[in-house]
DOPA-231387 format. One record per atom (N, C-alpha, C, O): residue in one letter; atom name; residue number from 1; x, y, z. Coordinates in nm, 3 decimals, padded with zeros to 5 digits. Atoms other than C-alpha are relative to their C-alpha. Example, Ala and Ser with C-alpha at 12.3 -4.5 7.8 and 13.67 -1.06 7.14 Angstrom:
2
residuo, atomo, num, px, py, pz
A, N, 1, 00.089, -00.119, 00.000 .
A, CA, 1, 01.230, -00.450, 00.780 .
A, C, 1, 00.090, 00.120, 00.000 .
A, O, 1, 00.194, 00.118, 00.066 .
S, N, 2, -00.082, -00.119, -00.006 .
S, CA, 2, 01.367, -00.106, 00.714 .
S, C, 2, -00.077, 00.109, 00.073 .
S, O, 2, -00.026, 00.220, 00.090 .
# end
This chain:
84
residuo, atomo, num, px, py, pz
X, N, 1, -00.019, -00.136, 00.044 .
X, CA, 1, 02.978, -01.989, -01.092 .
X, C, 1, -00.134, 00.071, -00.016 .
X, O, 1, -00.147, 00.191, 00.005 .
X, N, 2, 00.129, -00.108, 00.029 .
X, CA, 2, 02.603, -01.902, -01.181 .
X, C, 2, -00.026, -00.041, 00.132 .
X, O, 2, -00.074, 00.068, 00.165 .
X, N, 3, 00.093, -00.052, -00.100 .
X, CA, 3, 02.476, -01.968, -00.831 .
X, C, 3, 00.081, 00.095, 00.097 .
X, O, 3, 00.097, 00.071, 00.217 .
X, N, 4, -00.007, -00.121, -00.065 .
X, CA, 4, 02.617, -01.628, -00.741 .
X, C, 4, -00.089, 00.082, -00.034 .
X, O, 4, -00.127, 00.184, 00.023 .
X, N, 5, 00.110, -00.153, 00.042 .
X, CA, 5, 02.376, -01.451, -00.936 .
X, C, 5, -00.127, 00.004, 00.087 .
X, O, 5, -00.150, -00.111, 00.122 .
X, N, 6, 00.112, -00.043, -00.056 .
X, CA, 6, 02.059, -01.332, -00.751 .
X, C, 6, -00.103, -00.077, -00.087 .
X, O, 6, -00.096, -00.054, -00.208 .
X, N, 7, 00.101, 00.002, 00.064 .
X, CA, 7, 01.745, -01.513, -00.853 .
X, C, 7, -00.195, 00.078, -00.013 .
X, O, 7, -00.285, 00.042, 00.063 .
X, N, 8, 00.124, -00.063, -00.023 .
X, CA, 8, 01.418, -01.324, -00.896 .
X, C, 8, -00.112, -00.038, 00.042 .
X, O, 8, -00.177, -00.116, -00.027 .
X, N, 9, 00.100, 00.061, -00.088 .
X, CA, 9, 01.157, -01.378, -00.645 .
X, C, 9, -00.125, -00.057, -00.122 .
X, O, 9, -00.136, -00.175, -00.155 .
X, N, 10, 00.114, 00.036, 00.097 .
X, CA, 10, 00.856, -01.389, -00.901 .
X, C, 10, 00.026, 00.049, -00.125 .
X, O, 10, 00.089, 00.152, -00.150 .
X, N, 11, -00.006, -00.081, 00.156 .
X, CA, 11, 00.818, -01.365, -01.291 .
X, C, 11, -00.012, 00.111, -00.014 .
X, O, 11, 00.079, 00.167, -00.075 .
X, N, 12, 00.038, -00.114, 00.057 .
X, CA, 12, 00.660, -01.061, -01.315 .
X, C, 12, 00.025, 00.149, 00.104 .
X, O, 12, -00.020, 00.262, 00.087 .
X, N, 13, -00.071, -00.096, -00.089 .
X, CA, 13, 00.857, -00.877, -00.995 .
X, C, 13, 00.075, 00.048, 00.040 .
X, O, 13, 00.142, -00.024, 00.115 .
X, N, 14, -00.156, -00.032, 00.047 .
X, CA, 14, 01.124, -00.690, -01.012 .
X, C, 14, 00.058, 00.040, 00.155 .
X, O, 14, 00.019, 00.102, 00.254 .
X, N, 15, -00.120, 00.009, -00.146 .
X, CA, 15, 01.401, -00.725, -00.749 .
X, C, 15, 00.066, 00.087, 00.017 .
X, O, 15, 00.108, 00.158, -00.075 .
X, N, 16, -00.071, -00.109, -00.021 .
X, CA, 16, 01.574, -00.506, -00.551 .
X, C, 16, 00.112, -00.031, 00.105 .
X, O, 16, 00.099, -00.051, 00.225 .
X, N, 17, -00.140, 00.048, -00.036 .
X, CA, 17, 01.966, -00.582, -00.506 .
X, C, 17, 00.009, 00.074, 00.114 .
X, O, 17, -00.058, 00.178, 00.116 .
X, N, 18, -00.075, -00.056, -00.116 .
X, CA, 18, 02.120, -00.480, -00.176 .
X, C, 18, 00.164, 00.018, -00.031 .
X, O, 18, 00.227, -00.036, -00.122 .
X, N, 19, -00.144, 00.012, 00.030 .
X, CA, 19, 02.472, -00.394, -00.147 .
X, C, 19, 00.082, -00.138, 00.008 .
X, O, 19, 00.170, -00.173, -00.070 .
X, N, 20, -00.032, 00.141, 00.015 .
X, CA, 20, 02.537, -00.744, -00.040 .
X, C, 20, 00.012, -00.106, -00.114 .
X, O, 20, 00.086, -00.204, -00.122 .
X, N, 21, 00.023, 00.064, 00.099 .
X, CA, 21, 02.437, -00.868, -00.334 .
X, C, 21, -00.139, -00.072, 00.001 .
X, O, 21, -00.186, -00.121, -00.102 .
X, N, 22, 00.149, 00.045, 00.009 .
X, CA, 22, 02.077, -00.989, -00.205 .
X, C, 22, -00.090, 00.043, -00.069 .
X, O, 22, -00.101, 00.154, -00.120 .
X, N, 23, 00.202, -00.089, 00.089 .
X, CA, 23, 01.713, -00.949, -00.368 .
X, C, 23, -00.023, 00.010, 00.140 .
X, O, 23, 00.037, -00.045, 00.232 .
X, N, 24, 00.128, -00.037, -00.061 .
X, CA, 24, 01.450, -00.809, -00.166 .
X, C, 24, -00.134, -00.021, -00.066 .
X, O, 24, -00.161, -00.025, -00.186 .
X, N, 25, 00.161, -00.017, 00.111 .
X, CA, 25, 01.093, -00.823, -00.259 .
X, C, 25, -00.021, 00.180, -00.018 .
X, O, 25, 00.053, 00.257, 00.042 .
X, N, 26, -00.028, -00.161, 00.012 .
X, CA, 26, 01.009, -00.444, -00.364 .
X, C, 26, -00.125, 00.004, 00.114 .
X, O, 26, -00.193, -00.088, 00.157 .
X, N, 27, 00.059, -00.029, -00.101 .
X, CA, 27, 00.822, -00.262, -00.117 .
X, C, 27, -00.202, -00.036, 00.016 .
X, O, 27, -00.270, -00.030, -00.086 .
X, N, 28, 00.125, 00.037, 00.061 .
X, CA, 28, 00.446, -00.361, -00.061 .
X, C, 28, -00.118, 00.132, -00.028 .
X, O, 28, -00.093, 00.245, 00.012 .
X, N, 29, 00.054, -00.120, 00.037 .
X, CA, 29, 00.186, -00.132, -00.178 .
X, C, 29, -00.101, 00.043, 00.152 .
X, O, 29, -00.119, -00.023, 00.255 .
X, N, 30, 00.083, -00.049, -00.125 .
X, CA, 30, -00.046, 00.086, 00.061 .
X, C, 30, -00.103, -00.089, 00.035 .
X, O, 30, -00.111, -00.115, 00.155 .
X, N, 31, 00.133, 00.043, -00.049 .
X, CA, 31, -00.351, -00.092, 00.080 .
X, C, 31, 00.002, -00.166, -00.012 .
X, O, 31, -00.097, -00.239, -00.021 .
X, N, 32, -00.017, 00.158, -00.052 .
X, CA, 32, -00.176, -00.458, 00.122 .
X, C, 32, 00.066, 00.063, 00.140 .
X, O, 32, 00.046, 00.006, 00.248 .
X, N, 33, -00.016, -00.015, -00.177 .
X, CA, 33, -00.027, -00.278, 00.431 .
X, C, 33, -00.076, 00.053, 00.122 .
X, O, 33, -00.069, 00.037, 00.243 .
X, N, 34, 00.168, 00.042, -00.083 .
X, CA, 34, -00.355, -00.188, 00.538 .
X, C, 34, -00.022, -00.076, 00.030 .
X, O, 34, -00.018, -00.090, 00.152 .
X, N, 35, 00.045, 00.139, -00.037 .
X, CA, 35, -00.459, -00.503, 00.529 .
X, C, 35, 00.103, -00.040, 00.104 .
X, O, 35, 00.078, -00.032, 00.224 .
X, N, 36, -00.065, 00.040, -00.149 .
X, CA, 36, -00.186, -00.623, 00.739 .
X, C, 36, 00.016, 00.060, 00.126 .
X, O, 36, 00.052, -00.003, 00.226 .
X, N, 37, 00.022, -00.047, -00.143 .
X, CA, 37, -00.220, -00.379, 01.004 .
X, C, 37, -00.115, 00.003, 00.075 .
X, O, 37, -00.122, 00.034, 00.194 .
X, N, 38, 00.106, 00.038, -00.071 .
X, CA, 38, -00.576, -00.462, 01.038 .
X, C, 38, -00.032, -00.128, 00.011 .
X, O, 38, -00.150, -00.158, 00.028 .
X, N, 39, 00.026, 00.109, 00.018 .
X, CA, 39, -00.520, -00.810, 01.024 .
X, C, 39, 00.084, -00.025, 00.153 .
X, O, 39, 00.073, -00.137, 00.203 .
X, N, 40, -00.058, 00.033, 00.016 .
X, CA, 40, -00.283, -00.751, 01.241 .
X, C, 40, -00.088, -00.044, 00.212 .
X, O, 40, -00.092, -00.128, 00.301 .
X, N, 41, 00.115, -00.028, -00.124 .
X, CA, 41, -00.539, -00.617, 01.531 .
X, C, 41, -00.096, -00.097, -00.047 .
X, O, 41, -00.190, -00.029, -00.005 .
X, N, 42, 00.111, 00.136, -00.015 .
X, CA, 42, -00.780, -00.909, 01.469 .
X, C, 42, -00.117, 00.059, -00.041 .
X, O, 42, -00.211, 00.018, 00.026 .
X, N, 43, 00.122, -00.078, 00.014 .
X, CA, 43, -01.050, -00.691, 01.330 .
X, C, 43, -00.112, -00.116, -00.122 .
X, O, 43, -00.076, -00.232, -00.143 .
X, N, 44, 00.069, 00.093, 00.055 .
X, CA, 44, -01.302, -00.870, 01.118 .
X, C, 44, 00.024, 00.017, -00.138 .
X, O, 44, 00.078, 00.119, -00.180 .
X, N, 45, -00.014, -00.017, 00.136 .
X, CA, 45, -01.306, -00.941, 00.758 .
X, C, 45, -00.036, 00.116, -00.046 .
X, O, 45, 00.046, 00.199, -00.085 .
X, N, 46, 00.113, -00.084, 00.043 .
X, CA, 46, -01.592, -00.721, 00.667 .
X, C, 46, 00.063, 00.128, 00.054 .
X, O, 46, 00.063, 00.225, -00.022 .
X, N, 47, -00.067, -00.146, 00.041 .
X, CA, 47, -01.390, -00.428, 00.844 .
X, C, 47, 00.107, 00.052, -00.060 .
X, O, 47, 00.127, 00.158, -00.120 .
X, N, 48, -00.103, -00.021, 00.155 .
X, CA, 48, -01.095, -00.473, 00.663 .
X, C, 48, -00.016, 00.000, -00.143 .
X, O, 48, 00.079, 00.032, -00.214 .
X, N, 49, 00.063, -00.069, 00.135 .
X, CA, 49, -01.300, -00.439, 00.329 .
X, C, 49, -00.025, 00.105, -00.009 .
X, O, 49, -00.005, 00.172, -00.111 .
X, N, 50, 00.056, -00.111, 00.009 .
X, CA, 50, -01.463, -00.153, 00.481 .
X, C, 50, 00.099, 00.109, 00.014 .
X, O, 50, 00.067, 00.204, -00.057 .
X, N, 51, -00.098, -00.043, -00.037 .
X, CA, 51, -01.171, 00.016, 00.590 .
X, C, 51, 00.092, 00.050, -00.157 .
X, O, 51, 00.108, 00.164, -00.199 .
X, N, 52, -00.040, -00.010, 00.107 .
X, CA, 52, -00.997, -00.040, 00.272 .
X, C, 52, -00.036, 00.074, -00.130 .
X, O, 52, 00.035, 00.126, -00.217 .
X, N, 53, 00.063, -00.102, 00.102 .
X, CA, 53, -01.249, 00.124, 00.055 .
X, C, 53, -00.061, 00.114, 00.031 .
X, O, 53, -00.126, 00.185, -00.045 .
X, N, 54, 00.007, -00.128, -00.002 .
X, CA, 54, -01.286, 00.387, 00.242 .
X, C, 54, 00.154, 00.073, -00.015 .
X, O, 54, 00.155, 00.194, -00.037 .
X, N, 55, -00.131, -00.067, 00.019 .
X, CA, 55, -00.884, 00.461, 00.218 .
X, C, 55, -00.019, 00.019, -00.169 .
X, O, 55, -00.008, 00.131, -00.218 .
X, N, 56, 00.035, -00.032, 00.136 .
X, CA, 56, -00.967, 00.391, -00.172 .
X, C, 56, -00.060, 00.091, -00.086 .
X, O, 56, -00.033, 00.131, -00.199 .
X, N, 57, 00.070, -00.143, 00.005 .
X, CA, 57, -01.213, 00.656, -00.155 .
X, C, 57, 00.070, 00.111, 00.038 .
X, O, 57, 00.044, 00.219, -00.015 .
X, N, 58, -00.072, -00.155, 00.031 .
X, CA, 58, -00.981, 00.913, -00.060 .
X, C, 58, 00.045, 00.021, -00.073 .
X, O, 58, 00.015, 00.118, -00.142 .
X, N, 59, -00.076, -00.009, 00.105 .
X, CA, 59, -00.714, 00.825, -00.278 .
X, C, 59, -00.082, 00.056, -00.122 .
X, O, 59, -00.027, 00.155, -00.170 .
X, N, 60, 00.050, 00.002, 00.127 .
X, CA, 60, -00.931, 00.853, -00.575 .
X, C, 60, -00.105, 00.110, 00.044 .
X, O, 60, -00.178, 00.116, -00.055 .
X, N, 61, -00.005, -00.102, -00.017 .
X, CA, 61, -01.077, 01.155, -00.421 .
X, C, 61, 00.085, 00.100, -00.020 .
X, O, 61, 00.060, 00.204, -00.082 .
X, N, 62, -00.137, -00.123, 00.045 .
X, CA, 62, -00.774, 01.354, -00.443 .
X, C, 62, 00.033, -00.029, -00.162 .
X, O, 62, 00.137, 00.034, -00.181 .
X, N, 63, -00.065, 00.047, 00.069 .
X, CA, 63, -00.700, 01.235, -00.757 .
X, C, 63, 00.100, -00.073, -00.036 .
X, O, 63, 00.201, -00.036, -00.096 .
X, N, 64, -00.140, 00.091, -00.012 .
X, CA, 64, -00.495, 00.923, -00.730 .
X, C, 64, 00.097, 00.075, 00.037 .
X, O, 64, 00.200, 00.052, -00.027 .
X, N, 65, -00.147, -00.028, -00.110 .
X, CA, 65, -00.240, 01.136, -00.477 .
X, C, 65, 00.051, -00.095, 00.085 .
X, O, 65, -00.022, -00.194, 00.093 .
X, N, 66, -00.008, 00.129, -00.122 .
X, CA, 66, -00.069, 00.908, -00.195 .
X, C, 66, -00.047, 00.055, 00.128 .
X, O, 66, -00.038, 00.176, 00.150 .
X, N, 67, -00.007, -00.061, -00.115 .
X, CA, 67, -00.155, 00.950, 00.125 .
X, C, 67, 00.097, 00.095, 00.086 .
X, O, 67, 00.075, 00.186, 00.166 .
X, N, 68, -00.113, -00.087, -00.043 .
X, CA, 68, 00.169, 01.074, 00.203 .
X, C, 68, 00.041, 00.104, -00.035 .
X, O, 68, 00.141, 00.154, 00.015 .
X, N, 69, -00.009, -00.151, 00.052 .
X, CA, 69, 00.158, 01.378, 00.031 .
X, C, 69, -00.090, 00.060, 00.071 .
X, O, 69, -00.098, 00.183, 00.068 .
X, N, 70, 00.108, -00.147, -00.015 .
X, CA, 70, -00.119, 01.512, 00.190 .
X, C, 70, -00.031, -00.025, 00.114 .
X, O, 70, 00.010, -00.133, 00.157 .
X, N, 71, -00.003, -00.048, -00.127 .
X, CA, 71, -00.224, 01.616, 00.518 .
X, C, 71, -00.101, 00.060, 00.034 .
X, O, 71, -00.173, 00.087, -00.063 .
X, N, 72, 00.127, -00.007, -00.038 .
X, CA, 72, -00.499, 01.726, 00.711 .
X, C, 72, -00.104, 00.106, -00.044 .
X, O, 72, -00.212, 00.113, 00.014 .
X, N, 73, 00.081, -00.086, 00.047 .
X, CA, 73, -00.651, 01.999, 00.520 .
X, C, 73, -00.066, -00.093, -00.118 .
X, O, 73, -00.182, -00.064, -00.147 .
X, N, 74, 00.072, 00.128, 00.117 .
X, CA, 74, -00.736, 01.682, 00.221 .
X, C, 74, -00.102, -00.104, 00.112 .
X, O, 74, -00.219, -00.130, 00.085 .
X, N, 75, 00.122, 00.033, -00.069 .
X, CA, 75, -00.901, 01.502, 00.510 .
X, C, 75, -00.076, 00.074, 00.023 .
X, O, 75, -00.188, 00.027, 00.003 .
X, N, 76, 00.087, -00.054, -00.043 .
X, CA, 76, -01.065, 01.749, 00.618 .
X, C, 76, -00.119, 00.067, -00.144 .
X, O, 76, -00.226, 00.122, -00.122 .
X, N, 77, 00.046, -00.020, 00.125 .
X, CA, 77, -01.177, 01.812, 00.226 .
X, C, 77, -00.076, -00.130, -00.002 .
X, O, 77, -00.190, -00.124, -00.046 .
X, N, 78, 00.059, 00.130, 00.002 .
X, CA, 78, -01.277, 01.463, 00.254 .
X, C, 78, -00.123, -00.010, 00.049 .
X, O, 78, -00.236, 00.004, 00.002 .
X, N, 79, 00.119, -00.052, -00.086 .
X, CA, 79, -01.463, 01.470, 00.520 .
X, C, 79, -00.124, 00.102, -00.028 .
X, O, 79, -00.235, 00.054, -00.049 .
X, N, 80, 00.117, -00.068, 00.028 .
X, CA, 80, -01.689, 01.752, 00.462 .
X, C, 80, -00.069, 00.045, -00.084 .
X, O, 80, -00.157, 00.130, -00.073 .
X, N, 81, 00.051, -00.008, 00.136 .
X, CA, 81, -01.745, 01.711, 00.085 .
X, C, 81, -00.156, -00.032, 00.005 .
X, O, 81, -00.193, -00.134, 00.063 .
X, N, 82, 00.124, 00.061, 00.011 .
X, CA, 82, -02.114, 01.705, 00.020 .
X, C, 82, -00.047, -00.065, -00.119 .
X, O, 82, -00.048, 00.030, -00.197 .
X, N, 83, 00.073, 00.053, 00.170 .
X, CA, 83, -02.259, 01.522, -00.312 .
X, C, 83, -00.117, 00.053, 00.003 .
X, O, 83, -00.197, -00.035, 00.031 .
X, N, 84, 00.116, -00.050, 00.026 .
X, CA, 84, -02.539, 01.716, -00.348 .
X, C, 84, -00.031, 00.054, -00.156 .
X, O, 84, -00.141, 00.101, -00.185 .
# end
């Protein structure tokens, strides 16, 4: 009778039922799916760090926004910010 219930992938990760009644893992965050899409092209370590903290640098340019909110007028804010 209890092994119908769903068990939770990890302690501290919260599951997400399907209509079936399955878990899922919850979705992964942006910059682990970075990593896997430059892992996925064979690129080197060192540019998947670099890569990564420059996506980090936008985010936290805009003010912790997602990427998906914003659009090419924030790159292009990006881009031609000076620190002077």
């Amino acid at each position: 009778m209890l092994s119908n219930i769903p068990k939770p992938i990890l302690k501290n990760q919260i599951s997400v039922f399907t209509p079936n009644g399955q878990t899922e893992p919850p979705p992964r965050k942006l910059l682990d799916r970075v990593r896997d899409a430059i892992r996925v092209k064979h690129y080197s370590y060192q540019t998947e760090k670099s890569y990564v903290q420059w996506v980090r640098r936008f985010i936290l340019f805009h003010n912790k926004r997602h990427p998906s909110e914003m659009g090419g007028d924030e790159v292009n804010a990006f881009l031609t910010f000076s620190n002077r």
